[in-house]
mmCIF file of the N, C-alpha and C atoms, coordinates in Angstrom:
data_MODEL
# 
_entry.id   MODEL 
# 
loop_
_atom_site.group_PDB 
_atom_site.id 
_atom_site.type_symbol 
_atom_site.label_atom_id 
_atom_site.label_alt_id 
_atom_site.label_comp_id 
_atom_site.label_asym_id 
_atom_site.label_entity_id 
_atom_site.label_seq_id 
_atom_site.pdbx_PDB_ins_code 
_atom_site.Cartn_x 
_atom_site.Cartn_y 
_atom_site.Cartn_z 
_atom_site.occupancy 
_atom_site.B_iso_or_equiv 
_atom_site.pdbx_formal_charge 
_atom_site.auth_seq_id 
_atom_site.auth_comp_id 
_atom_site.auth_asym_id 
_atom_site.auth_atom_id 
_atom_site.pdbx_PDB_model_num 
ATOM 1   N N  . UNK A 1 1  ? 2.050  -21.676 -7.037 1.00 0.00 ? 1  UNK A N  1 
ATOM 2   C CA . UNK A 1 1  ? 2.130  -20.400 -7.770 1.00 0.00 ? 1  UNK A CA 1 
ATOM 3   C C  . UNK A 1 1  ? 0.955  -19.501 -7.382 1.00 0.00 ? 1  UNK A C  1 
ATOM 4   N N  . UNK A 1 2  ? -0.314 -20.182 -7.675 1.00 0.00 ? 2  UNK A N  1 
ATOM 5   C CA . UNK A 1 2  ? -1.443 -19.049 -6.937 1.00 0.00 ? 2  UNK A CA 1 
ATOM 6   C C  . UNK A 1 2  ? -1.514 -18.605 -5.334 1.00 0.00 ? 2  UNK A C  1 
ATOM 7   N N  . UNK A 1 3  ? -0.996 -19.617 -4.679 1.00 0.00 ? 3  UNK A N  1 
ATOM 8   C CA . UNK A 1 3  ? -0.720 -19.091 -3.270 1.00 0.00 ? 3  UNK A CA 1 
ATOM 9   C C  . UNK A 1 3  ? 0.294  -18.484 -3.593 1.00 0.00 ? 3  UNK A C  1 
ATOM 10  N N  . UNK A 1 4  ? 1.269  -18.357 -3.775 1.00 0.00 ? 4  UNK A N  1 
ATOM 11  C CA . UNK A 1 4  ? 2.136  -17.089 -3.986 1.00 0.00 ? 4  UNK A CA 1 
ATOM 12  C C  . UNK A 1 4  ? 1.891  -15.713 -4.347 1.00 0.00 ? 4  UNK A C  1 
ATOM 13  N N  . UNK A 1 5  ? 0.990  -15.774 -5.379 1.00 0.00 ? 5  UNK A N  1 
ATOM 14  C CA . UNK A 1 5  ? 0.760  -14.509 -5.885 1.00 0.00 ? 5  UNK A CA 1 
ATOM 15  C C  . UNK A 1 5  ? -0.300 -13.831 -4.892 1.00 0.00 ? 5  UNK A C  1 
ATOM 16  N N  . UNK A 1 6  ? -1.620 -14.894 -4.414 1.00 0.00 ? 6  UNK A N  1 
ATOM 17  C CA . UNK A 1 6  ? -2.695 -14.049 -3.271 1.00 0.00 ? 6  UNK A CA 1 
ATOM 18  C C  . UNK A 1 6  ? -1.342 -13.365 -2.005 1.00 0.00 ? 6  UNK A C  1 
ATOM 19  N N  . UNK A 1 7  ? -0.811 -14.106 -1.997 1.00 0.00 ? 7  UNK A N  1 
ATOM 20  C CA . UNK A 1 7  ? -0.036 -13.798 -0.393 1.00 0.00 ? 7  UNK A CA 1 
ATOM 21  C C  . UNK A 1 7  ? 0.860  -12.829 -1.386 1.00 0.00 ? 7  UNK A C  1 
ATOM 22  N N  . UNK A 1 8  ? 1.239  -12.715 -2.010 1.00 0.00 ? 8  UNK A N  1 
ATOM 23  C CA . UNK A 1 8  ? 1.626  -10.784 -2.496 1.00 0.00 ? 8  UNK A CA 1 
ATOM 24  C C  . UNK A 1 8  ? 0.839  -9.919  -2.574 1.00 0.00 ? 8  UNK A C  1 
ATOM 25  N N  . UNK A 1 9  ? -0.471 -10.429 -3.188 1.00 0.00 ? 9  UNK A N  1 
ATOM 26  C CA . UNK A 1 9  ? -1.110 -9.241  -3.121 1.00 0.00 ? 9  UNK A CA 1 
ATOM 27  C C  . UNK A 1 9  ? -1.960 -8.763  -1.887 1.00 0.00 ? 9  UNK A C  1 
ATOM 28  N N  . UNK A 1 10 ? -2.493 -9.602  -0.924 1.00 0.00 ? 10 UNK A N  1 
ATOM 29  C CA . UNK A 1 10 ? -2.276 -9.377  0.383  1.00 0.00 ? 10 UNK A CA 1 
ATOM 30  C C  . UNK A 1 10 ? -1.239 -8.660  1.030  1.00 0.00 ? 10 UNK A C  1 
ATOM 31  N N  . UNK A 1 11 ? -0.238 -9.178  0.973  1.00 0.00 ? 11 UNK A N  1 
ATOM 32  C CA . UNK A 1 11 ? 0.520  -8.033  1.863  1.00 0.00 ? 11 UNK A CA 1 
ATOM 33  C C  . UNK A 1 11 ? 0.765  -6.840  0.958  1.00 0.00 ? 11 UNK A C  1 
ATOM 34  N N  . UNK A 1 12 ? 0.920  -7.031  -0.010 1.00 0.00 ? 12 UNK A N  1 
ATOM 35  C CA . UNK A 1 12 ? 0.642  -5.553  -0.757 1.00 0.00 ? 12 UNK A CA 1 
ATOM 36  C C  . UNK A 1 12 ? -0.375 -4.495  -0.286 1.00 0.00 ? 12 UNK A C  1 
ATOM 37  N N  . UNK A 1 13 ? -1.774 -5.326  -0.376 1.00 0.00 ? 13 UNK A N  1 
ATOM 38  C CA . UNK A 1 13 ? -2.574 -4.589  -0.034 1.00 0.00 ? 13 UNK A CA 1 
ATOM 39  C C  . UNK A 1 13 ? -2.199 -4.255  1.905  1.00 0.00 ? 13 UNK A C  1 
ATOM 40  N N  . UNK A 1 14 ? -1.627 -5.032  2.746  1.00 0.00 ? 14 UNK A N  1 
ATOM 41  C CA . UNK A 1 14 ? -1.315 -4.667  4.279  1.00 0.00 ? 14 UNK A CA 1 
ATOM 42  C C  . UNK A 1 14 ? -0.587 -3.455  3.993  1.00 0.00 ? 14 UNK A C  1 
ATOM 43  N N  . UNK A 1 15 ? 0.376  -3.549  3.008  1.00 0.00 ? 15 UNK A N  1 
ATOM 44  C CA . UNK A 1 15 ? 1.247  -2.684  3.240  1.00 0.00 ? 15 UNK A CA 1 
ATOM 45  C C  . UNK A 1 15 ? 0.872  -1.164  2.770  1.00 0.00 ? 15 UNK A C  1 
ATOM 46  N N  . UNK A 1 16 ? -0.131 -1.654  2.041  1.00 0.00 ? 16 UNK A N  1 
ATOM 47  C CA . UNK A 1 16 ? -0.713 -0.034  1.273  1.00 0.00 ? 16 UNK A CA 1 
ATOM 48  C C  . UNK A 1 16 ? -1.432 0.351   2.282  1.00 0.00 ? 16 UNK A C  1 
ATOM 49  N N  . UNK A 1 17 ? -2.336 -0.004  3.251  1.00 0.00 ? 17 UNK A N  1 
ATOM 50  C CA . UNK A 1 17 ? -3.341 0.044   4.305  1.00 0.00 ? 17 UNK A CA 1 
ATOM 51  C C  . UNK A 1 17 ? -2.382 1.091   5.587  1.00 0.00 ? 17 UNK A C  1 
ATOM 52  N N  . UNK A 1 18 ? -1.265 0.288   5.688  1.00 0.00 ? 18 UNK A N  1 
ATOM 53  C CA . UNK A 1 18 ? -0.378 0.977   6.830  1.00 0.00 ? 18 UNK A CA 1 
ATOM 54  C C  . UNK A 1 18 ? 0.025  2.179   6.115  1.00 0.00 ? 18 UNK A C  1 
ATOM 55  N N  . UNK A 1 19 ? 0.739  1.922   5.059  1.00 0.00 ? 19 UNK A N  1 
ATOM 56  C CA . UNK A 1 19 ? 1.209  3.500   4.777  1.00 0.00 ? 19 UNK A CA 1 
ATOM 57  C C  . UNK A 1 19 ? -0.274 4.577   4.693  1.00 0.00 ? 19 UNK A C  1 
ATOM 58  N N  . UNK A 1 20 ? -1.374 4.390   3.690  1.00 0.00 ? 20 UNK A N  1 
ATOM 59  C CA . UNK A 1 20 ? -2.205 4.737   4.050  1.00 0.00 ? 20 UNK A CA 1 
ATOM 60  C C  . UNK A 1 20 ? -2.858 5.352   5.849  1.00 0.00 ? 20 UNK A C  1 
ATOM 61  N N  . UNK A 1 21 ? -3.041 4.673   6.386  1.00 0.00 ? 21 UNK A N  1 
ATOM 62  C CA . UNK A 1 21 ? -2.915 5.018   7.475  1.00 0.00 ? 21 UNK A CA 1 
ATOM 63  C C  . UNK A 1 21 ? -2.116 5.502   8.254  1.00 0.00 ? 21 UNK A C  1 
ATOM 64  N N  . UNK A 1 22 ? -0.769 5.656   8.374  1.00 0.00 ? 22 UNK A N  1 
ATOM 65  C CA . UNK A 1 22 ? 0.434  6.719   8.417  1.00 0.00 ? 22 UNK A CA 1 
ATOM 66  C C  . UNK A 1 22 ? 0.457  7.846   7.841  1.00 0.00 ? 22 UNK A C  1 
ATOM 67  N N  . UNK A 1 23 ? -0.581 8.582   6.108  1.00 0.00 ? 23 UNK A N  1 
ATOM 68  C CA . UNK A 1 23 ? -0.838 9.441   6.021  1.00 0.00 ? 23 UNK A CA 1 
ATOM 69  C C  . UNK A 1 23 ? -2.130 10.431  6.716  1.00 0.00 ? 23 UNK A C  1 
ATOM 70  N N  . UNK A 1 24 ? -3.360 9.270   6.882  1.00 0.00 ? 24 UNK A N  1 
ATOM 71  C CA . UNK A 1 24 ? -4.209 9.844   7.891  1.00 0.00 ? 24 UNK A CA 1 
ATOM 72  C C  . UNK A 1 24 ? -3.392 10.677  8.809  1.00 0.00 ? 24 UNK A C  1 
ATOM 73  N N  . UNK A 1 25 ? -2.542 9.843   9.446  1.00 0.00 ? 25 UNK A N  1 
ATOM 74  C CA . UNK A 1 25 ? -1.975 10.723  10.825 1.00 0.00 ? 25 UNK A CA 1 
ATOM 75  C C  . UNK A 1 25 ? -1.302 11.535  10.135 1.00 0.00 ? 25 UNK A C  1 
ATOM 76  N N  . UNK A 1 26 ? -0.373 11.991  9.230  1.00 0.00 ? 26 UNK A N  1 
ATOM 77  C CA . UNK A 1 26 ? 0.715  12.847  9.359  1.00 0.00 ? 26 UNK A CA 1 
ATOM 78  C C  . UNK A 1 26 ? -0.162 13.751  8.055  1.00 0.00 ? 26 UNK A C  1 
ATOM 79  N N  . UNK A 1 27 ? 0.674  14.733  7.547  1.00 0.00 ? 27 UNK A N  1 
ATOM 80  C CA . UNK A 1 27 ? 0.334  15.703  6.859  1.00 0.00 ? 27 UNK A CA 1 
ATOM 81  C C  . UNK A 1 27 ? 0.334  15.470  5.707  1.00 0.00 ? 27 UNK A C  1 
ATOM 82  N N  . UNK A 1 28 ? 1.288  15.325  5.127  1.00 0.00 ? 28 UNK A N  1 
ATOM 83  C CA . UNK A 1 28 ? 1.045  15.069  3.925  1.00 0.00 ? 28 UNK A CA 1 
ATOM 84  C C  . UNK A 1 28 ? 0.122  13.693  2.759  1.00 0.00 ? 28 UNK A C  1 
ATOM 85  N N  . UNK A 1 29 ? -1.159 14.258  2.634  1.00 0.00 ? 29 UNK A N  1 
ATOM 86  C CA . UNK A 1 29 ? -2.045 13.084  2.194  1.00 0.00 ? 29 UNK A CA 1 
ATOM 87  C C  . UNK A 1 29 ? -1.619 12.554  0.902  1.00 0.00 ? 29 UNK A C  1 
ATOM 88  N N  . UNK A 1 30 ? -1.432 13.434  -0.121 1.00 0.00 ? 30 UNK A N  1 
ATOM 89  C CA . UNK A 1 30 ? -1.007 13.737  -1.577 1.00 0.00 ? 30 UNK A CA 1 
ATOM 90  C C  . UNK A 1 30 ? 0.393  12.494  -1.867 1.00 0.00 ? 30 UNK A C  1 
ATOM 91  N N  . UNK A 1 31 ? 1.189  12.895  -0.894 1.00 0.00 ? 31 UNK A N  1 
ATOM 92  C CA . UNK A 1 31 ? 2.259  12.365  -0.860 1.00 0.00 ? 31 UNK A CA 1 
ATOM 93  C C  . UNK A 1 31 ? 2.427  10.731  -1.236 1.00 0.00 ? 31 UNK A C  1 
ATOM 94  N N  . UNK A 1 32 ? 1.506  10.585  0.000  1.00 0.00 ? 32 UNK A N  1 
ATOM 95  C CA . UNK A 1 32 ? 1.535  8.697   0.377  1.00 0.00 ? 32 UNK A CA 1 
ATOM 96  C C  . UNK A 1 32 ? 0.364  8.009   -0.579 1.00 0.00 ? 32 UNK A C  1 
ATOM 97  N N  . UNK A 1 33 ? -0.340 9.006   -0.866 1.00 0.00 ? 33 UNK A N  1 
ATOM 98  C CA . UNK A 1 33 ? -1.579 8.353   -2.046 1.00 0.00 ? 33 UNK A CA 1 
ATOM 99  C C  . UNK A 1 33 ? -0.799 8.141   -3.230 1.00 0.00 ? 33 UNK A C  1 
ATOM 100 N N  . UNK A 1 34 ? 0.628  9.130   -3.499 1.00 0.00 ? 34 UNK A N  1 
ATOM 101 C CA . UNK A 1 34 ? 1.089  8.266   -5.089 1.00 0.00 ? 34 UNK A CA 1 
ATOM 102 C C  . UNK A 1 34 ? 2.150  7.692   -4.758 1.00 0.00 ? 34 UNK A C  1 
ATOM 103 N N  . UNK A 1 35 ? 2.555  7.377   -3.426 1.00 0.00 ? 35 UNK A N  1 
ATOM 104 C CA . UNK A 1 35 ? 3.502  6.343   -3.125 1.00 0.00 ? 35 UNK A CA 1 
ATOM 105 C C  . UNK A 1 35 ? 2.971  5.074   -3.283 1.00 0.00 ? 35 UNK A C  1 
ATOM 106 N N  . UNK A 1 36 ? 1.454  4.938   -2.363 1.00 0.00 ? 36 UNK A N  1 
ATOM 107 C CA . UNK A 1 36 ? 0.630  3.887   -2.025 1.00 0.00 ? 36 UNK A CA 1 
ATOM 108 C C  . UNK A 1 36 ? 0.308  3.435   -3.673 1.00 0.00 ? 36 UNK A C  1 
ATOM 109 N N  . UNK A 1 37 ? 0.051  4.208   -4.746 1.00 0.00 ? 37 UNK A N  1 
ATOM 110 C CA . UNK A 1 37 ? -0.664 3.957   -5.644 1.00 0.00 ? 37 UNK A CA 1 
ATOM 111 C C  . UNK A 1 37 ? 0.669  3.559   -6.639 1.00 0.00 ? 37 UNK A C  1 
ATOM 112 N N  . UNK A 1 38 ? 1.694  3.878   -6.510 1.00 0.00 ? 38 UNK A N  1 
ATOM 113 C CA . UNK A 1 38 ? 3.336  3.657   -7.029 1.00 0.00 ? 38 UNK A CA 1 
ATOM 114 C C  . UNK A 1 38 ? 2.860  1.832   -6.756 1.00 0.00 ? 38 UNK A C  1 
ATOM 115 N N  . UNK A 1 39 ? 3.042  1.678   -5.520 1.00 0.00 ? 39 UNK A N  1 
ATOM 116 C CA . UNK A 1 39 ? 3.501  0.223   -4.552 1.00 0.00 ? 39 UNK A CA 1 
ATOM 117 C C  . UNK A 1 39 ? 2.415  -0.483  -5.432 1.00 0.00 ? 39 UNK A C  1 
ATOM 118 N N  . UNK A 1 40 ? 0.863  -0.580  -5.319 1.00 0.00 ? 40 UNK A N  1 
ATOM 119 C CA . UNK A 1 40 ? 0.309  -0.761  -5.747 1.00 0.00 ? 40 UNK A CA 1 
ATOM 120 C C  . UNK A 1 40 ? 0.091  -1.368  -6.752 1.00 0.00 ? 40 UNK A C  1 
ATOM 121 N N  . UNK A 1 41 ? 0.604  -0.253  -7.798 1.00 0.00 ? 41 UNK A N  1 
ATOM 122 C CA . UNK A 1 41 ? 0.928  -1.065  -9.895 1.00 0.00 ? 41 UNK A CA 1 
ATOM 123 C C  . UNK A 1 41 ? 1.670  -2.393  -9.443 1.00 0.00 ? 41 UNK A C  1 
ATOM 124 N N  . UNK A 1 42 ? 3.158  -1.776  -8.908 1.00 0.00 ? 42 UNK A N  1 
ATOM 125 C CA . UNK A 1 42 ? 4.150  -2.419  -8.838 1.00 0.00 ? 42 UNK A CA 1 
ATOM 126 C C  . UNK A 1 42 ? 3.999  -4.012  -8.257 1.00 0.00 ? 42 UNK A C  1 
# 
């Protein structure tokens, strides 16, 4: 059960990192910060 939950929140956190970094590059910052921060809670 606790390895389960680190390895979610790990890739949670990978996955917030990439989208994050997909807003660096593109324009809209606003956007992916309350997507990232949506994914995040969730």
């Amino acid at each position: 059960m606790d390895n389960l939950v680190a390895l979610v929140q790990v890739s949670a956190m990978i996955t917030a990192g990439v989208i994050l970094g997909a807003c660096l590059v593109g324009s809209g910052r606003t956007r992916c910060k309350m997507r990232s921060a949506q994914r995040v809670v969730r």
